[in-house]
C-alpha positions in Angstrom: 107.1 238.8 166.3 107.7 235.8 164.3 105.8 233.8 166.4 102.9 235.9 165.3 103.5 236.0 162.3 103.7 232.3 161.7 100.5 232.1 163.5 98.1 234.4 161.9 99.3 232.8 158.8 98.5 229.2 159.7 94.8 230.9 160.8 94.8 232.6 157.7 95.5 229.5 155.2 92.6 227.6 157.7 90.1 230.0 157.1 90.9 230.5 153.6 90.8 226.9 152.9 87.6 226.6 154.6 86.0 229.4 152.8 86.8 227.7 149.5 85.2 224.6 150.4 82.5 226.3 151.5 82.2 228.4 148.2 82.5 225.4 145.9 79.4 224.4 144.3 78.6 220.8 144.8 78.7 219.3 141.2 80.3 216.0 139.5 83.7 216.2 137.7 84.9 213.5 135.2 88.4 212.1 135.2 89.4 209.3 132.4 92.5 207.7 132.6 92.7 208.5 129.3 91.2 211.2 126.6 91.9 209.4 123.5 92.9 205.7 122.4 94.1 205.3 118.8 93.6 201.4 117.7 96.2 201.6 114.5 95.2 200.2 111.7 92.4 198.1 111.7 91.3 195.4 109.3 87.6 195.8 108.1 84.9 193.7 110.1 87.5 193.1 112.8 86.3 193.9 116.1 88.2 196.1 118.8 87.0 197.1 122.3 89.0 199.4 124.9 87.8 200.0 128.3 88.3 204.1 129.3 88.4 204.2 133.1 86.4 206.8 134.7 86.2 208.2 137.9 84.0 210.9 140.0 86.5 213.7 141.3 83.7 215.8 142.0 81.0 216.2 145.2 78.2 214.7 144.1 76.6 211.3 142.5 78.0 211.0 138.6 75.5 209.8 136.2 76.8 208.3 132.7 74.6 207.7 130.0 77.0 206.1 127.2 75.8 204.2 124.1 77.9 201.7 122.3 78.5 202.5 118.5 
């Protein structure tokens, strides 16, 4: 009986895992290392830069259109 039982719940988490792959929607999905960066106090006409790493966690291609300023 356990046997059985351990079985038809391996074949159960297959199936179920495979029907929730097949149910997800092939989209993009952003993830940044980081969602905010805080560059203290900063002297007027100084320049800063930071570089956000991002990365496509999703199914499909990941377009970013960003604009500095």
């Amino acid at each position: 009986m356990i046997r059985i039982t351990a079985t038809a719940l391996a074949v159960l988490a297959f199936v179920a895992r495979g029907a929730a792959a097949a149910d997800a929607p092939t989209s993009p999905a952003l993830e940044a290392n980081e969602l905010v960066y805080d560059a203290g106090k900063v002297s007027r006409g100084a320049t800063v830069t930071h570089t956000f790493l991002l990365k496509n966690v999703g199914t499909a291609d990941l377009s970013v259109d960003a604009k500095p300023g």
